[in-house]
Z-matrix of the N, CA and C atoms (Angstrom, degrees):
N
C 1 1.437
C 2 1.530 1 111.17
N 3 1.360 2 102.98 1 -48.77
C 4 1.776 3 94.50 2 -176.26
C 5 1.821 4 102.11 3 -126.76
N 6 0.789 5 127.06 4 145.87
C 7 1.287 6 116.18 5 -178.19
C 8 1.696 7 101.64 6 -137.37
N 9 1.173 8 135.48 7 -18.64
C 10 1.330 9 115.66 8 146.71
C 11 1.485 10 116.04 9 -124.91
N 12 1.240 11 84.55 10 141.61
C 13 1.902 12 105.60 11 -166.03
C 14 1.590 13 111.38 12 -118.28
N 15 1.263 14 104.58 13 99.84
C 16 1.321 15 102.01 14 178.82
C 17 1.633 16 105.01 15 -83.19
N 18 1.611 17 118.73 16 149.54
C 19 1.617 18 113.19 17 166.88
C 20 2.043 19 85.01 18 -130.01
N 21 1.213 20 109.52 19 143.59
C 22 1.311 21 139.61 20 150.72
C 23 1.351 22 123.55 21 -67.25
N 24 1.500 23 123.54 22 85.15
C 25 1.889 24 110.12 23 -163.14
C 26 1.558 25 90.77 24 -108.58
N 27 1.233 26 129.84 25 171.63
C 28 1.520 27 158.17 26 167.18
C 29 1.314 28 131.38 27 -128.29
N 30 1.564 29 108.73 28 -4.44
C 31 1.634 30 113.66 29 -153.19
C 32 1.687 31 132.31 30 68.81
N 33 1.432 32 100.27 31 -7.50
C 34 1.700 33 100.44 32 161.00
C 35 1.772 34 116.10 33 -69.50
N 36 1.450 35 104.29 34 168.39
C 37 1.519 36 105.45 35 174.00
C 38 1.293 37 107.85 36 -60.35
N 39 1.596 38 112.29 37 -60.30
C 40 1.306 39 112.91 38 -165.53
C 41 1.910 40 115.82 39 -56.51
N 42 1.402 41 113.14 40 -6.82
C 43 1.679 42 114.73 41 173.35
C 44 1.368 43 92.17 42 -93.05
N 45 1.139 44 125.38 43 -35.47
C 46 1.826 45 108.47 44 174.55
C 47 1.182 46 110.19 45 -61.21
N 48 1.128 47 128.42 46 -23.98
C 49 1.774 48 125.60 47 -151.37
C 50 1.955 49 80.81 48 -91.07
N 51 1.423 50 108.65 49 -59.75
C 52 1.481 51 110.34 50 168.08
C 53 1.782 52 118.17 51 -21.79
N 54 1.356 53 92.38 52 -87.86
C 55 1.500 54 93.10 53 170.58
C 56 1.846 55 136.06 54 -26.71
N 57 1.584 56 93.68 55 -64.08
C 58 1.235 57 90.65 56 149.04
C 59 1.896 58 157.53 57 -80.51
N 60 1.308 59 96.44 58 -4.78
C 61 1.615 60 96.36 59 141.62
C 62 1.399 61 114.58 60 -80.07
N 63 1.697 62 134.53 61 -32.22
C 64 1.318 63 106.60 62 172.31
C 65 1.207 64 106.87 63 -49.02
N 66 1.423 65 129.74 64 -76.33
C 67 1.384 66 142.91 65 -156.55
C 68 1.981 67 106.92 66 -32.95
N 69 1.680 68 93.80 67 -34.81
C 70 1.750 69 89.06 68 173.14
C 71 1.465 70 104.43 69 -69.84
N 72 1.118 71 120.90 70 -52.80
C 73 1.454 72 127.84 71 -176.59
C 74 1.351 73 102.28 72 -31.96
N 75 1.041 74 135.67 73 -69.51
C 76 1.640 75 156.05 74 -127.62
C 77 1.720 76 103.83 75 -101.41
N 78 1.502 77 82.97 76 -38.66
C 79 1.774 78 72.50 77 163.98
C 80 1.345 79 109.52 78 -90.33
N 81 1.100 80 162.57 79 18.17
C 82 1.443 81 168.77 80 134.17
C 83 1.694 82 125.56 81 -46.60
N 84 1.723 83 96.18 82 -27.82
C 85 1.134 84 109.61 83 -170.24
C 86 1.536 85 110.73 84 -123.56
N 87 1.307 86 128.83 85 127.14
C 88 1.276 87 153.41 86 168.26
C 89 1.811 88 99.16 87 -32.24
N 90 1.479 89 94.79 88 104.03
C 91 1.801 90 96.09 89 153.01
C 92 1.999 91 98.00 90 66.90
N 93 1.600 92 111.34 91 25.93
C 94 1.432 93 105.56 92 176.12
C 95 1.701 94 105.93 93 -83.24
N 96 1.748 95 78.97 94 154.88
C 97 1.883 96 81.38 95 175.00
C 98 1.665 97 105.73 96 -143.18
N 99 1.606 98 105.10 97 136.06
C 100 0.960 99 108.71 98 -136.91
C 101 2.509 100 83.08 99 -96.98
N 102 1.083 101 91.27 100 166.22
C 103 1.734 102 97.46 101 -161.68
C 104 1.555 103 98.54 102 -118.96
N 105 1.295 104 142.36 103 100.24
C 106 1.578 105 130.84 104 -161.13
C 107 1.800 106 90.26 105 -121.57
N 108 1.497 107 107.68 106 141.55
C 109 1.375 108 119.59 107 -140.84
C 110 1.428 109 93.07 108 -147.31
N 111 1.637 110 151.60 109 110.46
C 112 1.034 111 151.53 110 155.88
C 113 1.455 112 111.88 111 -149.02
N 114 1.817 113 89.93 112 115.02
C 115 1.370 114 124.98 113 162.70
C 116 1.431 115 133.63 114 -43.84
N 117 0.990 116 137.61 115 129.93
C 118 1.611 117 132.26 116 -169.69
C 119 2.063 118 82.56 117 -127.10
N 120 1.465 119 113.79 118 109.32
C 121 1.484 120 118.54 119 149.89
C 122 1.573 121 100.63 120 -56.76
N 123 1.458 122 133.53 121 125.32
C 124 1.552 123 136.29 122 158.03
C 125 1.522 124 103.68 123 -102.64
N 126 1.977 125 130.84 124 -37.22
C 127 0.908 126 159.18 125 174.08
C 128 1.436 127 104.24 126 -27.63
N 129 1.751 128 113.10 127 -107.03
C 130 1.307 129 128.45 128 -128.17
C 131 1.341 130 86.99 129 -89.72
N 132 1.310 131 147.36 130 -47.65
C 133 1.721 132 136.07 131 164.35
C 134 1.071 133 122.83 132 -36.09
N 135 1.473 134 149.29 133 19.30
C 136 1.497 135 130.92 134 -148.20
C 137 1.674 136 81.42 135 -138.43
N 138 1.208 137 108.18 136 119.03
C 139 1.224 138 105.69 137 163.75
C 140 1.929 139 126.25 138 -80.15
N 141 1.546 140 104.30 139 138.39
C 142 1.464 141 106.92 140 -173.87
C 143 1.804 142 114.90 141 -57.86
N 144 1.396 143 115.81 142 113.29
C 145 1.188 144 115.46 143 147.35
C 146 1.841 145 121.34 144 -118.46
N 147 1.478 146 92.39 145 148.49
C 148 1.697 147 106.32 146 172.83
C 149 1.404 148 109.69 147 -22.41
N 150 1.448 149 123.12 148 -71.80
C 151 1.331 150 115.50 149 -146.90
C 152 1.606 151 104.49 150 -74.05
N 153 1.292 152 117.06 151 3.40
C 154 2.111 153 106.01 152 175.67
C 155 1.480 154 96.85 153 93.25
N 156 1.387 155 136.21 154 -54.44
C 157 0.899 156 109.94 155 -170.66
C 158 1.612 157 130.43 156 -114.45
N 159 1.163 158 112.73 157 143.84
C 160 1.769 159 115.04 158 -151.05
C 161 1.437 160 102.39 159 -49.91
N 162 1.648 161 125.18 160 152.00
C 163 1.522 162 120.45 161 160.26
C 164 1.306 163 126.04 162 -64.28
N 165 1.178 164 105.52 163 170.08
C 166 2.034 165 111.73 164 -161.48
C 167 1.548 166 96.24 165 -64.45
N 168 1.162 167 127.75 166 -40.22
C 169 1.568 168 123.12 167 -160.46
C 170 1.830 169 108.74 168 -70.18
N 171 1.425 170 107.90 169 -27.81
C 172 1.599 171 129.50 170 -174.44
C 173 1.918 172 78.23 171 -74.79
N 174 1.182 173 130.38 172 -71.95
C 175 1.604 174 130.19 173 -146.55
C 176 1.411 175 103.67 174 -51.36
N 177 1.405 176 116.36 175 -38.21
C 178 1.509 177 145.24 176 -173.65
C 179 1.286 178 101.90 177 -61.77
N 180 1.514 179 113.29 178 -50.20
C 181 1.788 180 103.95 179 -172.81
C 182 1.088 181 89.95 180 -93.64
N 183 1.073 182 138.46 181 -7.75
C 184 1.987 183 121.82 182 160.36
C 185 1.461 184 110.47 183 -62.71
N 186 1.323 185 128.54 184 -37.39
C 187 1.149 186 128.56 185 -167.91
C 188 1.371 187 110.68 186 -86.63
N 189 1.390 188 124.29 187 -22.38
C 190 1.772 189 134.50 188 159.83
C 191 1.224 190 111.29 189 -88.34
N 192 1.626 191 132.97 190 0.29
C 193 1.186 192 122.10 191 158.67
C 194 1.196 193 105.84 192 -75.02
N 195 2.039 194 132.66 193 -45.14
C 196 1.424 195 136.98 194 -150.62
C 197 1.731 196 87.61 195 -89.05
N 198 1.259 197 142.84 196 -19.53
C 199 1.166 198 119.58 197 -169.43
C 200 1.246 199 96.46 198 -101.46
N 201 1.716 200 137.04 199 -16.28
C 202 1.184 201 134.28 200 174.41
C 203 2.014 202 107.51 201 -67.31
N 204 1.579 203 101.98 202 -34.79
C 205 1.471 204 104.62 203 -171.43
C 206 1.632 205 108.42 204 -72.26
N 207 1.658 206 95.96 205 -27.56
C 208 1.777 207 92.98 206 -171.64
C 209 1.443 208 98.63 207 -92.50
N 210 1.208 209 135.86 208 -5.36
C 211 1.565 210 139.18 209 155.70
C 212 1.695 211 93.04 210 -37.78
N 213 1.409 212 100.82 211 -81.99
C 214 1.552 213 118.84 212 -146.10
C 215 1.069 214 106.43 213 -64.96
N 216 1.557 215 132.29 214 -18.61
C 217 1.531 216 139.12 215 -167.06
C 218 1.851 217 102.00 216 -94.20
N 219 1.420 218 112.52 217 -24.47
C 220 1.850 219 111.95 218 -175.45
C 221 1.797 220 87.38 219 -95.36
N 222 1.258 221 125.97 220 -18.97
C 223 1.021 222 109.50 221 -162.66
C 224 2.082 223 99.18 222 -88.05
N 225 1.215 224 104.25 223 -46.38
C 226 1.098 225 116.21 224 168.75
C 227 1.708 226 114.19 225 -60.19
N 228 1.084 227 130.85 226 -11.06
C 229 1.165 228 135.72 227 172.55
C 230 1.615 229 117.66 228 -83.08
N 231 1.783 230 113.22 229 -46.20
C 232 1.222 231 134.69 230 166.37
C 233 1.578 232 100.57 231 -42.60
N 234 1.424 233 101.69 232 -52.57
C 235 1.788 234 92.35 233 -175.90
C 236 1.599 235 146.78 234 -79.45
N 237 1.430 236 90.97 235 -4.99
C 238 1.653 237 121.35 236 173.66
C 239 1.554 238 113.03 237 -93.78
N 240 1.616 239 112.33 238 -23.78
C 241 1.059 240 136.57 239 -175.50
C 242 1.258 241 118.40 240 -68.46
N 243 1.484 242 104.76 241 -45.71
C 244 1.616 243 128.47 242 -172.91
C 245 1.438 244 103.25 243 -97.30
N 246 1.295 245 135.75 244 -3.96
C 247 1.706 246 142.75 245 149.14
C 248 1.574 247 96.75 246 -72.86
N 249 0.872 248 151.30 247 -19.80
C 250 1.603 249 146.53 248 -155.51
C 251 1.571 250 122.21 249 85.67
N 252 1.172 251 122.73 250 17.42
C 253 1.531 252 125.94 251 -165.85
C 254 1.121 253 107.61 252 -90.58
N 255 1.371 254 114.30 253 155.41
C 256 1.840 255 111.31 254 171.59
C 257 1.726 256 97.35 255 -95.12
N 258 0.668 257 87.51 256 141.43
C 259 1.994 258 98.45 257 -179.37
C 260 1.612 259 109.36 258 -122.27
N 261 1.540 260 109.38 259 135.87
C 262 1.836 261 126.96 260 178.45
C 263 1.624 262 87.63 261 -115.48
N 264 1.246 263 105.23 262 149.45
C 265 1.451 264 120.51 263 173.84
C 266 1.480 265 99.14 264 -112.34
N 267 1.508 266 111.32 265 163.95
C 268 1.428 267 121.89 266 154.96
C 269 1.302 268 119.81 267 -167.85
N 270 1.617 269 118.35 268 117.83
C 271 1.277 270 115.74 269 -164.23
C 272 1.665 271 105.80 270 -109.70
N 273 1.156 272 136.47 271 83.28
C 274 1.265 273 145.43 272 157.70
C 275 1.428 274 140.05 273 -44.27
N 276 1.156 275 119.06 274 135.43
C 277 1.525 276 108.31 275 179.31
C 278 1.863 277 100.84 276 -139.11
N 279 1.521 278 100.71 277 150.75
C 280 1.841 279 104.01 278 -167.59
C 281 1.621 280 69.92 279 -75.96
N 282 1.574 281 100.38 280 160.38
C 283 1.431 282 117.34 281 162.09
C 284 1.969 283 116.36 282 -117.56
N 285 1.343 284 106.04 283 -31.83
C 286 0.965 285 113.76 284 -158.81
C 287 1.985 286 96.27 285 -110.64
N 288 1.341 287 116.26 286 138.67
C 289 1.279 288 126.30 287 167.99
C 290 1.683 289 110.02 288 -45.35
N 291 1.289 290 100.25 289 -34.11
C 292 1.532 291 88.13 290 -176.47
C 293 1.731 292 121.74 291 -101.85
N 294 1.739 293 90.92 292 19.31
C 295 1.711 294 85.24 293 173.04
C 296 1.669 295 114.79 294 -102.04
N 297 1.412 296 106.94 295 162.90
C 298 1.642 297 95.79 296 -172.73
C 299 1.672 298 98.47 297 -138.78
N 300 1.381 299 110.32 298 139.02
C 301 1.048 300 119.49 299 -170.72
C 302 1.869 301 126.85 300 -34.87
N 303 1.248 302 89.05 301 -37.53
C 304 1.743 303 104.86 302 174.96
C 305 1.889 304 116.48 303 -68.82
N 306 1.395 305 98.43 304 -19.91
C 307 1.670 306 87.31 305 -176.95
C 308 1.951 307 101.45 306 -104.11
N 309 1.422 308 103.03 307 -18.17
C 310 1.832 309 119.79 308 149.35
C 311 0.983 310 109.98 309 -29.79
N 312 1.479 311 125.43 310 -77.69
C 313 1.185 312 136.42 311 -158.51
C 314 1.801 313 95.74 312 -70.08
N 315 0.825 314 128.55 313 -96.16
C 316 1.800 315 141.00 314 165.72
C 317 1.290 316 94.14 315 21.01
N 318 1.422 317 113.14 316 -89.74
C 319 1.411 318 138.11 317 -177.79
C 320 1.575 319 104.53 318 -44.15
N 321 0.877 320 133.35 319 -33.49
C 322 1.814 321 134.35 320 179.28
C 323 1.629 322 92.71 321 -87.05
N 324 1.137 323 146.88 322 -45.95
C 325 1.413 324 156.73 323 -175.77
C 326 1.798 325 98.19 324 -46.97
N 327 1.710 326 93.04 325 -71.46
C 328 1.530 327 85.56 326 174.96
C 329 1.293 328 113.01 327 -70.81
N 330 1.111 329 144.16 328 -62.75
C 331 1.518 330 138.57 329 -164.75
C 332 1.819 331 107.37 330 -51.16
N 333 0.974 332 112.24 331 -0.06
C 334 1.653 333 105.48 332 -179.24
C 335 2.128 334 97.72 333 -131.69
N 336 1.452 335 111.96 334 -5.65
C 337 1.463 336 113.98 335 141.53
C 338 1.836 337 84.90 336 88.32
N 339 1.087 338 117.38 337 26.42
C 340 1.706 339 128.87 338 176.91
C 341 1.570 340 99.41 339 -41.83
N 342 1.255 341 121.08 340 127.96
C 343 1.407 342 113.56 341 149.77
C 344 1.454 343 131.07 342 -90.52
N 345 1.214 344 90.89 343 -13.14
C 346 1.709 345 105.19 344 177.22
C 347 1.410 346 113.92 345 -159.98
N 348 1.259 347 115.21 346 131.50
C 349 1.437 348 132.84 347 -172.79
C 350 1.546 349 112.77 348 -101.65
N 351 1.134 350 119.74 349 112.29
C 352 1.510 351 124.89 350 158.18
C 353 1.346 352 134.85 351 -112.46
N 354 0.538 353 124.42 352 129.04
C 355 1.675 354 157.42 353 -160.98
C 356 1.502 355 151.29 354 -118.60
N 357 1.114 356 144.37 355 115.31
C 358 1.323 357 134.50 356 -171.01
C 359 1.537 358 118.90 357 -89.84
N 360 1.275 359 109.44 358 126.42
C 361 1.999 360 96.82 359 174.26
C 362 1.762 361 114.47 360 -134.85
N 363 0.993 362 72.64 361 134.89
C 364 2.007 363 95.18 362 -170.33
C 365 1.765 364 109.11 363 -50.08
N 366 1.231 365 111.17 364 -18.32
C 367 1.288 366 113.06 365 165.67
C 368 1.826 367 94.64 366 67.34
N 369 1.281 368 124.88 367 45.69
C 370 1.358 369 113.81 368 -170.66
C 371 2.082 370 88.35 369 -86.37
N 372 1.411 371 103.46 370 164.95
C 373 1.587 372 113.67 371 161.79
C 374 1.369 373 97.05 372 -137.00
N 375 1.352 374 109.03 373 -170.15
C 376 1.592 375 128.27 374 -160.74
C 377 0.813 376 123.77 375 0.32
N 378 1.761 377 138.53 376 -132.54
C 379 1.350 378 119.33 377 -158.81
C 380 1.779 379 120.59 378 -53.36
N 381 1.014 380 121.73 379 -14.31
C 382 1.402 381 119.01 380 179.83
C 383 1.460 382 109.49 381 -71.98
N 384 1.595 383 111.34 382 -63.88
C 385 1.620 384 111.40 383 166.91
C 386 1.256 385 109.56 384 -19.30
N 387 1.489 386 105.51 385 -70.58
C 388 1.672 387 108.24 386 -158.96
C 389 1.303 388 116.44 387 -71.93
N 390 1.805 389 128.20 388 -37.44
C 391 1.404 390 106.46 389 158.06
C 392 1.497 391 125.90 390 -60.75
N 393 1.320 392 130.93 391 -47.21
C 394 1.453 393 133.11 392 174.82
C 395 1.202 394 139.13 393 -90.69
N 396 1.154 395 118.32 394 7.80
C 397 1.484 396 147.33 395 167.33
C 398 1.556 397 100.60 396 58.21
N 399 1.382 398 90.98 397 -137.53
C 400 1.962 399 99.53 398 -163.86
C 401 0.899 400 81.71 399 -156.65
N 402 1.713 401 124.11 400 131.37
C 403 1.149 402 155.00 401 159.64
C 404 1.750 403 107.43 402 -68.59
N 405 1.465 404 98.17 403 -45.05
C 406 1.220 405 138.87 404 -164.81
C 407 1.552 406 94.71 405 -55.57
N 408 1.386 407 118.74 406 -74.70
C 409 1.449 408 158.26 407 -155.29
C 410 1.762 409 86.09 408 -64.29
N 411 1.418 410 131.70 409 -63.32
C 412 0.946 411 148.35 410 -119.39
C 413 2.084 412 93.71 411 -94.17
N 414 1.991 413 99.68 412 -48.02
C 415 1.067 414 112.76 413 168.30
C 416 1.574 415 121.21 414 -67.87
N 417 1.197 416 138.31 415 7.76
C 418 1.343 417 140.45 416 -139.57
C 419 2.216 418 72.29 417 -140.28
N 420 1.237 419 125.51 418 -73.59
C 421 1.160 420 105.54 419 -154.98
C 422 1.719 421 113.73 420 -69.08
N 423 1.516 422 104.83 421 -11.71
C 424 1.930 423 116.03 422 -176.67
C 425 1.565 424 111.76 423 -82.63
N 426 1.500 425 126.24 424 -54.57
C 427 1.127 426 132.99 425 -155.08
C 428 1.412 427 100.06 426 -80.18
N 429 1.658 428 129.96 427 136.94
C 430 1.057 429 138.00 428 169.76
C 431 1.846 430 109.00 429 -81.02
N 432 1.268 431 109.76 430 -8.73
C 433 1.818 432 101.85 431 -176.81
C 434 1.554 433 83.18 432 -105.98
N 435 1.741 434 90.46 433 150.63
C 436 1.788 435 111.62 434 171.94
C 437 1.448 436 95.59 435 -53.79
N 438 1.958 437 85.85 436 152.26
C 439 1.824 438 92.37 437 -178.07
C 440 1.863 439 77.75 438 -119.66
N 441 1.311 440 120.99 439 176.91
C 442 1.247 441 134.72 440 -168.55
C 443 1.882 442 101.86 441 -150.95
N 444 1.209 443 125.20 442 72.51
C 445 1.282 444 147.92 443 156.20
C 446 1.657 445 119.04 444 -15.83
N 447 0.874 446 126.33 445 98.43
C 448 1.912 447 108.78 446 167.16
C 449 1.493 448 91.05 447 -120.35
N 450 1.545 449 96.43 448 151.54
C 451 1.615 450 118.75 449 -177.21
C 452 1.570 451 87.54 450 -115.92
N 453 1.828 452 78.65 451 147.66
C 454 1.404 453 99.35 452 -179.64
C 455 1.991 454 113.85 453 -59.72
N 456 1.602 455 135.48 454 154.10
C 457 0.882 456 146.61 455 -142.71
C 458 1.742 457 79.24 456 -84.87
């Protein structure tokens, strides 16, 4: 039925819980391969200074964000790995002020030919929704392949 399965992880529970229903998924299906996808925001955290380019302490937590993302992506790989799955990595970062994590993900979905997207969502409502939106929400109205939702426990 699905043979590539992308999941979207972050290091929250609810992207583990993701991951691992893909991994059930994927073992279900003949010759599946599982698609592991984590975003690095470089963008909307960076505070504005004059000279254009960010201070050393900002470059620094860029560089412990990408080794924190490629942590979670070999580690998450080890575990799809040891189900029998073939596993693709992809470690991403927004480049541009005007990209947002939800059309990231989309755009990596198709370019890696996803048939199905899974995902974790915080299930936030009221004021939280509306200050921090939904990544979740955001991927559900862009991507033309089914997304498959788990809420946090």
């Amino acid at each position: 039925m699905y043979k590539r399965i992308m999941v979207s992880i972050d290091g929250s529970n609810t992207s583990t819980r993701a991951l691992h229903e893909a991994i059930r998924i994927g073992k279900h299906q003949q010759a599946a391969q599982i698609l592991l996808l984590h975003v690095i925001d470089t963008i909307s955290n960076v505070p504005q200074s004059g000279s254009g380019s960010p201070p050393s302490y900002i470059k620094e937590l860029f560089t412990q964000a990408r080794k924190y993302g490629q942590e979670l992506l070999e580690q998450a790989q080890k575990e799809a790995e040891r189900e029998g799955l073939q596993v693709e990595m992809r470690l991403v970062e927004l480049k541009r002020a005007s990209d947002h994590i939800a059309q990231v993900i989309v755009d990596e979905a198709k370019g890696m030919s996803a048939e199905l997207l899974v995902m974790g969502t915080h299930g936030r409502r009221g004021l939280h929704h509306l200050l921090l939106g939904s990544v979740a929400e955001g991927v559900i109205r862009l991507t033309p392949c089914p997304v498959l939702l788990i809420r946090s426990e």
